[in-house]
N, C-alpha and C positions, 0 to 999 in steps of 0.2 A: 322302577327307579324314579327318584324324584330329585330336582336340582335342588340346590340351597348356596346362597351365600351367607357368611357369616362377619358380621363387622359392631363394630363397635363405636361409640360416643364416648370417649372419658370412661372408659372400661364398663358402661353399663351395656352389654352386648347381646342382641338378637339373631335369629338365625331367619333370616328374609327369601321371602318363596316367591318368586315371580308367576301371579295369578296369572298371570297374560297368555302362560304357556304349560302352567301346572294345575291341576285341579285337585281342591284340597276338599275332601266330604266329611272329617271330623275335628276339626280345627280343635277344640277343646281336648284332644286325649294324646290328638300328634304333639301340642305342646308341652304336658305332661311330660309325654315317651321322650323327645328330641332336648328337652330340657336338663336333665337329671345332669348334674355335672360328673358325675365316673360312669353314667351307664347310657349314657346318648350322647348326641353332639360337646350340650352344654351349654346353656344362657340365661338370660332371666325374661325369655319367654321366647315365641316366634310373632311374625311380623308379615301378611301375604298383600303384597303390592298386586292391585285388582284392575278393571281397566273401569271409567269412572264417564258418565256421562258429562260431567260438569265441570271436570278437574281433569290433569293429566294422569291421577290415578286416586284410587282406593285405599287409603293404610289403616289396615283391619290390626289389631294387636292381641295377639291371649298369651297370657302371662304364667309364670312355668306352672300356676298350679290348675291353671286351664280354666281360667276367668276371665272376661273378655274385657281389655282396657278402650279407654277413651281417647288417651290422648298420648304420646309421651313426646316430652323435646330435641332427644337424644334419637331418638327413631325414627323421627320426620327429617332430621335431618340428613341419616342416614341414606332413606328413601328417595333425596334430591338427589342425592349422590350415585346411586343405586341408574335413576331416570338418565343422568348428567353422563356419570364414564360409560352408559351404553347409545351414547347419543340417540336419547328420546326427546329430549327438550329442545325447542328452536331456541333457545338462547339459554340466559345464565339462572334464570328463574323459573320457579316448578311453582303450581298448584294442588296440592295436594287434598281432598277433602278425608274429611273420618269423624269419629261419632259426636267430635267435638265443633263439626264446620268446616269448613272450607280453609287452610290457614296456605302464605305464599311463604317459600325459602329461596333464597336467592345464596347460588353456592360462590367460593373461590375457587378459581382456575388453575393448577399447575404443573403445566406440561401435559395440555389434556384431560388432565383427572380432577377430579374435586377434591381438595383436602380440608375444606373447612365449610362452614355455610349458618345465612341469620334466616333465624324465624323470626316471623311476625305475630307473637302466640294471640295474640287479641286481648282483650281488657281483663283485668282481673277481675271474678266478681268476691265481692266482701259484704252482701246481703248473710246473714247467719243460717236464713233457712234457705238460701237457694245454693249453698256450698253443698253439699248439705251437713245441718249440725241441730242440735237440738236449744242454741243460745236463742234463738228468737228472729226478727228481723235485723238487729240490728249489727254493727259491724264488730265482730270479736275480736277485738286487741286487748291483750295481756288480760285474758277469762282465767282463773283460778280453777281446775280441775284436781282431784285423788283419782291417781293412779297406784296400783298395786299396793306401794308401802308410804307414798309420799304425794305432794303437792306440784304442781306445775302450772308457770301461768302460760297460759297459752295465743298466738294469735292465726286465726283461721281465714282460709278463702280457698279458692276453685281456679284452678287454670285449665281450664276443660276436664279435671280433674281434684277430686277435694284434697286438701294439704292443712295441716295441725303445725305450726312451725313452735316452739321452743326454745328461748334462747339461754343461754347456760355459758359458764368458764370456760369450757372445755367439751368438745361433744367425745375428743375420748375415753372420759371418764365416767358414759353414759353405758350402760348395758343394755343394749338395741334390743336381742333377744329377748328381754325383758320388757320392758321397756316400750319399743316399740309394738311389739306384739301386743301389748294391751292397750297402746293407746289407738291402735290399726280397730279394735276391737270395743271402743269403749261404750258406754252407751249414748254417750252426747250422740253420737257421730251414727246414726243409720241404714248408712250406705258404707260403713267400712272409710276406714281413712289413710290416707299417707303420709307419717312423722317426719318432720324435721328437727333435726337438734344444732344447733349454729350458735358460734360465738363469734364476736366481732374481733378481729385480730389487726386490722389497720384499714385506713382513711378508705372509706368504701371498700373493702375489702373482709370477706365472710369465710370460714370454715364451719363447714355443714358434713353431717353424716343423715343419710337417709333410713328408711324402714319404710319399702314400697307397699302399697297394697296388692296383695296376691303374690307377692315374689319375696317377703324378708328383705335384708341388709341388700344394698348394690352399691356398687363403688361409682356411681352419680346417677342422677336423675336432672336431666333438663326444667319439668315442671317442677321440680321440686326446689333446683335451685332459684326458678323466676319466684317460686313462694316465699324463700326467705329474702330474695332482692325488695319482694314486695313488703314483707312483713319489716324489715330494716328502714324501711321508708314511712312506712306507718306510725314505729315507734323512737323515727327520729334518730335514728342509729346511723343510719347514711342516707346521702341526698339524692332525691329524685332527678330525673333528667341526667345524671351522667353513670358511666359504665361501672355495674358494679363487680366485683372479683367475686367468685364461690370458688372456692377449694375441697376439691372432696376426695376420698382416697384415691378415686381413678385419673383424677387429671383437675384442669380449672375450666370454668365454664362463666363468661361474660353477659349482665345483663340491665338492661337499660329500659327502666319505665318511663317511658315518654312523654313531654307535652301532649300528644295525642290522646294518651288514656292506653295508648298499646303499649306491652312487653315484650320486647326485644331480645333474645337468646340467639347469643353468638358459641361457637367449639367446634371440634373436630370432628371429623365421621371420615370413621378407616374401614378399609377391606382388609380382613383380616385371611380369610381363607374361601376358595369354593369345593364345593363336594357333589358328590350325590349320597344317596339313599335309600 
């Protein structure tokens, strides 16, 4: 039998294994199996909190189709939350490292419990060939790409993860499964990518739909929404240094590129259920 809790960031939802006390030997196939939304748990992947020489812990991530992530914003913050309601942390802030570095969250407290919490996702990189993409070195804002039947311009960069953002009228008159699948898959992109489609709907304020790499559609993504906070900033759509609104079908998610150079992602992180298995 194996423990699991299960929670969620703005409905994009993981099934989190405490390495501390579980021993996981096939990560890539339990994700799979535990993933499937009618015939396992159900999520858009698992997530095994590990014990970490350097950090308070390890967040290791494989995604439902058992491909192992980098990074995500929604699950880190999960994981403070995870550290925070079992009193692991001496205080209000967690270290967490993973494939993307070392990054800190510092949660909100209420009545004990964490219901909210900011990353510090670190700087955006906007080199073309160190996202990775096939544009060159230089910084991809509004690149002209053919996809499947049509044109897209597109702007790219990496939050410890690559991200394709998109801006359009309406992201729901976009067909993801379309759509993004091919641009997850295109050839610019080498390492596989993850679409964003975002329209500007008010004063620093975004509506975004995603297409993760390795999971399809989710109702938010943390890094994905810092790529379009980043990408609105880029193209002068909204202003840098104050809090920007994403809206995405699972909830809202706040984020603030900083005087610093660093990305700021603010949201919620719920427990949603525990089981075993």
């Amino acid at each position: 039998m194996m423990n699991f809790v299960k929670m969620h960031g703005a409905g994009n939802d993981y099934i989190y294994i405490d390495g501390f006390r579980e021993e996981v030997k096939d990560p890539e196939n339990l994700a799979i199996a535990l993933s499937r939304r009618h015939f396992g748990i159900g999520a858009d992947g698992i997530v095994i909190i590990s014990p970490d020489k350097s950090a308070d812990c390890f967040m290791d991530i494989y995604n439902a189709d058992g491909s192992r992530a980098k990074m995500c914003g929604n699950a880190i913050r999960c994981v403070a939350k995870f550290l925070y309601d079992r009193q692991r942390l001496s205080g209000i802030c967690a270290k967490i490292n993973t494939l993307s570095g070392i990054k800190t969250v510092a949660v909100e407290d209420r009545d004990g419990k964490a219901v909210s919490a900011t990353v510090n996702m670190g700087k955006p990189v906007l080199n073309g060939k160190s996202v990775p993409t096939r544009f060159g070195d230089s910084v991809v804002k509004n690149k002209n790409i053919f996809v499947y039947d049509r044109y897209f311009d597109v702007t790219c960069l990496s939050m410890g993860n690559p991200h394709c953002v998109t801006f359009c009228d309406d992201p729901d008159l976009i067909d993801l499964s379309v759509y993004g699948e091919k641009i997850e898959n295109h050839e610019y992109f080498p390492d596989r990518i993850n679409a964003e489609f975002v329209s500007v709907i008010g004063k620093n304020m975004l509506k975004a739909r995603v297409y993760e790499r390795g999971a399809g559609e989710t109702l938010a993504c943390g890094t994905g929404a810092c790529a379009a906070a980043v990408a609105s900033v880029l193209l002068e759509k909204c202003d840098r240094e104050h809090e920007i609104s994403v809206k995405m079908p699972g909830g809202e998610l706040f984020v603030c590129w900083g005087s610093d150079g660093d990305v700021y992602l603010n949201g919620e992180a719920v427990e949603v259920f525990t089981g075993k298995i």
